[in-house]
Structure formats: structure tokens, C-alpha cells
N, C-alpha and C positions, 0 to 999 in steps of 0.2 A: 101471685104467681108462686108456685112451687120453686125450690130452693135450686134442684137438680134442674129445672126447664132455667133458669137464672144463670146458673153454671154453667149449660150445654149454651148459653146465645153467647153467654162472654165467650166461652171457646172459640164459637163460631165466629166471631167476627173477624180476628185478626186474616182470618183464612178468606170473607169475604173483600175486605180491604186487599188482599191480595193478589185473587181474583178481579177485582175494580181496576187496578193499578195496572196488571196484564193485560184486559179488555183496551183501555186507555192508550196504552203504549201502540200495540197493536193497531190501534183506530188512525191514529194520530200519523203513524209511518205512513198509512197508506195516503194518506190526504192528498187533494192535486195539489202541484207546487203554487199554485197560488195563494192557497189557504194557510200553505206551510209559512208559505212567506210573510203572511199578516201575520202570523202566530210568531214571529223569528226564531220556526226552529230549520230555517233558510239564512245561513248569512252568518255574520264575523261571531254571533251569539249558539253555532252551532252544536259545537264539541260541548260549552257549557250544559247547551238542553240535553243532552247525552249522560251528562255525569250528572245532573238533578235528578232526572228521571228516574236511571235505575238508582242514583241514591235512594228514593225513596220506593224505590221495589226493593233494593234491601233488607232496609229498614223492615217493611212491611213482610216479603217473606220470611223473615228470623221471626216477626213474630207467628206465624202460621203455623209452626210446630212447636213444641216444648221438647220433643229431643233431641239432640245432637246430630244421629245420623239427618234425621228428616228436616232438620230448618239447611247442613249442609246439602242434601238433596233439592231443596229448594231453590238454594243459593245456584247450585249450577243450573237449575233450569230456570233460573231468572237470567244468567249467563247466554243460557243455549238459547232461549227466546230473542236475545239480542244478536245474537249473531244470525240466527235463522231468518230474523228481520231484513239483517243486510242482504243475505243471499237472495231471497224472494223481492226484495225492491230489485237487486240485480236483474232476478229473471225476470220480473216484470214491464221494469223502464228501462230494460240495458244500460244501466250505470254502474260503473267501475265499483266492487265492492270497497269500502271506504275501511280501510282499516286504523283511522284514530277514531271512526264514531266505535268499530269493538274494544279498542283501545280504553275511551271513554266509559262504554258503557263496563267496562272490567272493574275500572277505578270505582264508578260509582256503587257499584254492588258493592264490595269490601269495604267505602266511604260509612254509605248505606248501614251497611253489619255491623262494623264498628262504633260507629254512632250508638248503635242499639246498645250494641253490647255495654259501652259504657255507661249507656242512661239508666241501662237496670241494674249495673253495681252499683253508681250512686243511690240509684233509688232502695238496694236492697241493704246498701250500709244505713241509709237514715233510716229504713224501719228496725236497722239492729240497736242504733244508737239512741234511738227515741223507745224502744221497750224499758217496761219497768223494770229494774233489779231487783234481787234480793238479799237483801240487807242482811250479813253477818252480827250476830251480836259481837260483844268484845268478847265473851270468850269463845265462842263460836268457832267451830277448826271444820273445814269441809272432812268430810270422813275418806280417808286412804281405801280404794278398794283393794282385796285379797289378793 
């Protein structure tokens, strides 16, 4: 496989993972309460499914862009789809909009982003720290620019 089609799938994926994760969420709200309830994202383990969840839509949106504007773009419409969730199970099943599942899902996005963010400074200091140097002789002086 060419180098650029190898580039363009890594790119692609973090943005398909994404996308997955969105589908998922999405699926899962709507479920009948039955299904919800086998799955326990009904019951005393509720608010935690809330903050896994979009943790890992965090997580996974930061990685979907590499820039700043567009992973925080992301970030709030991984927000807005949590909340958008609430309001349409509202108008759906006339239930009270639950403001600690937006609550939740707030946390876990920023849990989510955080996580990331520190996983790739670690990971970007060990590729600094594991590059080779270059060895100064003894009399060796780095040169002073003008």
C-alpha cells in the first residue's frame, strides 16, 4: 500500500471511532426500558453509564482532529449530542429531562479529554526522551547564533 493511502486510513480512523461511539450512544438511549435495564444503564449504576460513556466520546472526539479549534468543536458537539439526547427521550417518553445524566455526561467529556490529553504528553515526552542525542565532543561549544 502506498504511504499516503496508509496516512490518509490512520487519519481516518480516530474520526471513524468517533463516529462509532456517536452511533452507539445514540442507539443505546433510545433502547426500551427493558433492554436498558439488562444492560444497567437503568438503576443505582446510572449516572456512572453517563460518565463512561461520553468519557470515552471524549477521549475519542480529541482524537478526530489534530487542531485545537476542531477537536474543541468536537468536544462541544459531543456535549450538544448529550444533551440533545435528553431533550428528545423527553419528547419522546415524556420524562422529566434529567439534569445529572447532562451533568454526567459534561464530566465525562472533560474526564474523556483529559485522559487523552495526558496520554499524549506522556507518550510525546517518552518519544523525546528515548531519541538519540548528539554527543558534544570535549571541546565542542554549540555555535552562538548572530
Amino acid at each position: 500500500m502506498h504511504v499516503s493511502k496508509l496516512r490518509l486510513q490512520k487519519e481516518k480512523s480516530p474520526l471513524l471511532i468517533a463516529l462509532a461511539w456517536l452511533v452507539c450512544v445514540v442507539v443505546v438511549s433510545f433502547l426500551p426500558d427493558s433492554v436498558k435495564s439488562a444492560f444497567h444503564t437503568k438503576g443505582p449504576l446510572h449516572s456512572w453509564d453517563h460518565l463512561c460513556a461520553f468519557a470515552v466520546g471524549g477521549a475519542a472526539l480529541l482524537q478526530a482532529s489534530r487542531q485545537r479549534t476542531g477537536q474543541i468543536g468536537l468536544l462541544l458537539f459531543g456535549l450538544a449530542t448529550g444533551y440533545a439526547i435528553e431533550v428528545a427521550q423527553h419528547l419522546v417518553y415524556h420524562t422529566d429531562v434529567e439534569l445529572m445524566d447532562m451533568l454526567m455526561d459534561t464530566v465525562g467529556i472533560g474526564v474523556g479529554a483529559l485522559a487523552m490529553v495526558i496520554w499524549k504528553s506522556r507518550d510525546l515526552h517518552a518519544r523525546r526522551s528515548s531519541a538519540p542525542r548528539r554527543r558534544l565532543a570535549s571541546g565542542d561549544f554549540p555555535q552562538a547564533r548572530p
